[in-house]
Backbone bond lengths (Angstrom), bond angles and torsions (degrees), N, CA, C in turn:
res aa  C-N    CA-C-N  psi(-1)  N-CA   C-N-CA  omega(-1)  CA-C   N-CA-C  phi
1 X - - - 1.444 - - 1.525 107.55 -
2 X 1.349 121.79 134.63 1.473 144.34 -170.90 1.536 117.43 -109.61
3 X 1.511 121.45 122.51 1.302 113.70 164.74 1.630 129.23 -64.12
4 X 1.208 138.06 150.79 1.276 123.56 -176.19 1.762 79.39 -120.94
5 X 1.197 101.08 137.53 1.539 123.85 170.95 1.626 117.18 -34.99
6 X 1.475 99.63 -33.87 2.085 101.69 173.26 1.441 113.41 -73.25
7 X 1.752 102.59 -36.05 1.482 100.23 164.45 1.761 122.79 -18.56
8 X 0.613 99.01 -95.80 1.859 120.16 160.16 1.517 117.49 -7.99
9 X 1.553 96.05 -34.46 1.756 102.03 -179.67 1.743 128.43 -45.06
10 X 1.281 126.85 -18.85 1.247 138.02 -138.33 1.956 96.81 -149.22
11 X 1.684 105.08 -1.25 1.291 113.15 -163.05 1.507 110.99 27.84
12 X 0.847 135.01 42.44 1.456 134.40 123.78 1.727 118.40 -15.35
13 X 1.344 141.26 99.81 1.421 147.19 -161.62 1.863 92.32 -75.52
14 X 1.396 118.51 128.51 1.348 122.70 -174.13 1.552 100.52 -56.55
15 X 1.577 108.32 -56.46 1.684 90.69 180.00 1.651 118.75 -55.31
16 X 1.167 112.80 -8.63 1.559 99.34 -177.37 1.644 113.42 -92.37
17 X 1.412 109.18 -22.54 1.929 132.52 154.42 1.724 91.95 -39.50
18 X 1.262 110.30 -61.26 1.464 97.75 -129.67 1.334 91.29 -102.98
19 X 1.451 123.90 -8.28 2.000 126.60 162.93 1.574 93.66 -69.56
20 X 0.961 137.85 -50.34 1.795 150.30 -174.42 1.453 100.76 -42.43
21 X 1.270 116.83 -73.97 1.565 128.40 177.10 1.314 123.53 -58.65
22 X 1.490 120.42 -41.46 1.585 122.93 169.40 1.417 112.77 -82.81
23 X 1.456 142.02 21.27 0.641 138.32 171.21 1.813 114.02 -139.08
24 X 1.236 123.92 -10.65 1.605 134.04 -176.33 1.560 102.18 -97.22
25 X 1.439 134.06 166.50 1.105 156.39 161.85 1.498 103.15 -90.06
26 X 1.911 104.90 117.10 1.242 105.20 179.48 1.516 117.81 -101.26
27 X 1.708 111.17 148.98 0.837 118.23 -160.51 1.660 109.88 -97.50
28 X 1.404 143.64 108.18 1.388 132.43 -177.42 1.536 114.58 -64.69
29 X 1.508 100.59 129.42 1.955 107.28 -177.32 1.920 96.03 -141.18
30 X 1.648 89.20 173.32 1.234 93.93 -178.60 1.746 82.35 -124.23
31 X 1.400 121.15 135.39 1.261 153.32 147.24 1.825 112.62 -21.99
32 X 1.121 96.51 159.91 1.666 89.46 170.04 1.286 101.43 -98.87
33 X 1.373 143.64 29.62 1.185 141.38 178.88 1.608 105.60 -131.35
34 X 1.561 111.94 11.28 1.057 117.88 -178.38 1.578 124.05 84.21
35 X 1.624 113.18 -18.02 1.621 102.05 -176.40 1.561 115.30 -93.36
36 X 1.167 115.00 178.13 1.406 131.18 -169.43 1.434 91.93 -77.31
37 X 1.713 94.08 139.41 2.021 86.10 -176.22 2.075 79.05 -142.10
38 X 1.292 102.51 -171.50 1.352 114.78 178.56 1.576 101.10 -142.63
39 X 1.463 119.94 129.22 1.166 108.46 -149.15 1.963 92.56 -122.27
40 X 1.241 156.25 108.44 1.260 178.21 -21.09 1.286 121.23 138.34
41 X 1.025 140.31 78.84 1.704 133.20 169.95 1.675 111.01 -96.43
42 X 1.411 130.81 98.81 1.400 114.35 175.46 1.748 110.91 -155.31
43 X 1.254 106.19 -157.91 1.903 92.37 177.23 1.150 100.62 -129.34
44 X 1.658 97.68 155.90 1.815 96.93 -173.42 1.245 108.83 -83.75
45 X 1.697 121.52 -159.49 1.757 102.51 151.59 1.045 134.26 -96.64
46 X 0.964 110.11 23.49 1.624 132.16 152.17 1.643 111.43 -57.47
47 X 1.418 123.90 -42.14 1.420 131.28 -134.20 1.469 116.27 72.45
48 X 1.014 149.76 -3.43 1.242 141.52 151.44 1.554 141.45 -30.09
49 X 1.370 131.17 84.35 1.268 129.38 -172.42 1.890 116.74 -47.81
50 X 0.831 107.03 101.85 1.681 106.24 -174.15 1.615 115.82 -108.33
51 X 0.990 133.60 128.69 1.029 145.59 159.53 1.362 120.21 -74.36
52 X 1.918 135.01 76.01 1.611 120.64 176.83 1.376 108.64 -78.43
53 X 1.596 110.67 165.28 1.748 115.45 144.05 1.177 88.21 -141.11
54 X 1.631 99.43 152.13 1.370 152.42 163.30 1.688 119.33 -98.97
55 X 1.558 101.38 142.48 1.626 108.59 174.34 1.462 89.64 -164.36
56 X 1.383 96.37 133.37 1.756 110.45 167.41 1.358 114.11 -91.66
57 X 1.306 108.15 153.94 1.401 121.35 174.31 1.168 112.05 -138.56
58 X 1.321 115.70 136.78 1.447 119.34 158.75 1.623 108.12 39.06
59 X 1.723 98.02 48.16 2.025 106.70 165.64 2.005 86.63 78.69
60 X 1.035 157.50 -34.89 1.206 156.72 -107.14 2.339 93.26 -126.56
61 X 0.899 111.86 104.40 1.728 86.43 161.81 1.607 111.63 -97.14
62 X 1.504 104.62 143.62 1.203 115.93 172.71 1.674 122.91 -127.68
63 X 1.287 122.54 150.89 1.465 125.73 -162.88 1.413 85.93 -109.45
64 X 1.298 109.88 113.76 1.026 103.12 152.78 1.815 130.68 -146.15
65 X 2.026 96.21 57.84 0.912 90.53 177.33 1.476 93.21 -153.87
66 X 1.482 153.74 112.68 1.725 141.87 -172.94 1.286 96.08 -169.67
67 X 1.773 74.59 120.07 1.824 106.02 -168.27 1.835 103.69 -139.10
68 X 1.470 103.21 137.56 1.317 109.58 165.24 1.620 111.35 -21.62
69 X 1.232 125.31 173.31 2.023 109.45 154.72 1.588 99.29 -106.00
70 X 1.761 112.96 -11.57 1.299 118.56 -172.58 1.817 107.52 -69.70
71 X 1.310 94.08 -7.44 2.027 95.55 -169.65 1.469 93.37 -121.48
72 X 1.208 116.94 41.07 1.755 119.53 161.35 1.494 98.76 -86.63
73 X 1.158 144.30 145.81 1.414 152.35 126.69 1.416 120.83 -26.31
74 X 1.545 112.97 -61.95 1.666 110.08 175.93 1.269 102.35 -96.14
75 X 1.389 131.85 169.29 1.391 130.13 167.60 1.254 122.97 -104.93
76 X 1.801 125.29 27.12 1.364 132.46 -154.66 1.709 101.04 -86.36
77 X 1.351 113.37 -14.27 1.630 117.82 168.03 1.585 99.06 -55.08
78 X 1.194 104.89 -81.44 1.664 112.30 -171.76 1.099 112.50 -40.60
């Protein structure tokens, strides 16, 4: 598993990305760009509510999306 540079946006700590994902039930979505993504709601070990997504590329998965759930705009996650 690969960081994508937006990852980072929300400084989200990679080990806390990648405790989020190996540990949550992923959800299958399609992207606004149209690709297959895997979409993540769980807590790190921090306790941190995080929201990841996932999209593969070329055999490769990459995160490139881990955000508080507290810095969503709507609250329809929660």
């Amino acid at each position: 598993m690969r960081f994508a540079k937006t990852a980072g946006k929300h400084k989200v700590p990679r080990h806390s990305a990648w405790y989020g994902v190996m540990t949550a039930r992923p959800v299958p979505i399609i992207t606004n760009w149209g690709e297959p993504g895997l979409w993540y709601q769980g807590t790190d070990d921090r306790g941190v509510d995080l929201e990841i997504i996932t999209i593969t590329r070329k055999g490769t998965e990459w995160i490139f999306h881990a955000m508080p759930i507290e810095h969503r705009h709507d609250n329809e996650v929660r």
